[in-house]
N, C-alpha and C positions, 0 to 999 in steps of 0.2 A: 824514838818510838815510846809514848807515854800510854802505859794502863790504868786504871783505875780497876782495881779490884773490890765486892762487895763479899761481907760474910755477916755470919751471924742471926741471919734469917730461920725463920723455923715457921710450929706448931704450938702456939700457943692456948689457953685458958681465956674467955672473957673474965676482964680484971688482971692479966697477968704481967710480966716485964719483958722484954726483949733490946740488948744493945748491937745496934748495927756497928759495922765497922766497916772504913775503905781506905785502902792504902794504896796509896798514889806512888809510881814507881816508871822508872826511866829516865829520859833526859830531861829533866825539869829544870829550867832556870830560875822560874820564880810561879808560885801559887798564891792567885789572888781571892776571892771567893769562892769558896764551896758549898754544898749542900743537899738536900737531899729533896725527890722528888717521888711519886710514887703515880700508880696505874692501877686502879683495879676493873676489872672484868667491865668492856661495855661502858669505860667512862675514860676521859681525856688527863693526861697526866697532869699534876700537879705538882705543884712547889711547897713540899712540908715545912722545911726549914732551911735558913742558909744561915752564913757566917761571915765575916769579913777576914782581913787582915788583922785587923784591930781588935777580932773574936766579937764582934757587936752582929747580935744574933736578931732573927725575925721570923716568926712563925705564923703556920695556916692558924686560923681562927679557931678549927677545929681540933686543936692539936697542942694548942696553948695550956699551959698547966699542969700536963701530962708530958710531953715530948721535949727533951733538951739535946741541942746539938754543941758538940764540941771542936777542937780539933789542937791536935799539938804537929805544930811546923818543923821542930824537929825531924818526927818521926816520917813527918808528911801524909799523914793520917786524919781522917775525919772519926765523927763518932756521931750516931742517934740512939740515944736514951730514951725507950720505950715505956712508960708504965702508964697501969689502970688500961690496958689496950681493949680495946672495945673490936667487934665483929665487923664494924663499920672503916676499921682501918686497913681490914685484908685488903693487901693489894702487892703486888709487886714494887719494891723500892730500890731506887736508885740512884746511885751518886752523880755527882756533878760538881765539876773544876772550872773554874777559870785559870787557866793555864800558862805562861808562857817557856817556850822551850829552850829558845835562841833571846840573847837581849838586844840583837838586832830584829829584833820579830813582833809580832804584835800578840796579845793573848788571844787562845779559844777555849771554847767550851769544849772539855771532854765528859765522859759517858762511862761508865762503866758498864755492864752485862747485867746486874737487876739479880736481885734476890729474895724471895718470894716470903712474906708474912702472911701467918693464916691465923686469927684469932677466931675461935670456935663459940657459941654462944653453950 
């Protein structure tokens, strides 16, 4: 049984900072890419940032310059580094794993439950 947990969501300032955080948790054998995707109101979700194994990162266009994602394997944790957040970024954000649980198995995507950013103008 593997969760994905999000936090660190809030109320922000245009212009301000916010760091997400999602800790992966359960029977994991091994985590291949992660990252983060988001939803706002009325529009189709999107792929902000991901990561690899290798930590070789890639970001929305929109998103570039401003947003840095991390992750330490240890802990089994991701991380999205928010700044300069703009009104245009509220949206619901969400993690996402490539997984695998068993090494007889094949990886999936898991999900975590979505934590809500609201940058205010």
């Amino acid at each position: 049984q593997v969760q994905l947990v999000e936090s660190g969501g809030g109320l922000v300032q245009d212009g301000g900072s916010l760091r997400l955080s999602c800790a992966a948790s359960g029977s994991i054998f091994s985590i291949y890419a992660m990252g983060w995707y988001r939803q706002a109101p009325g529009k189709q979700r999107e792929l902000v940032a991901a990561i690899t194994n290798g930590r070789s990162a890639n970001y929305a266009d929109s998103v570039k310059g401003r947003f840095t994602i991390s992750r330490d394997n240890a802990k089994k944790m991701v991380y999205l580094q928010m700044n300069s957040l703009k009104p245009e970024d509220t949206a619901v954000y969400y993690c996402n794993a490539d997984l695998q649980t068993k090494r007889w198995e094949r990886s999936y995507d898991y999900w975590g439950q979505g934590t809500q950013v609201t940058v205010s103008s």
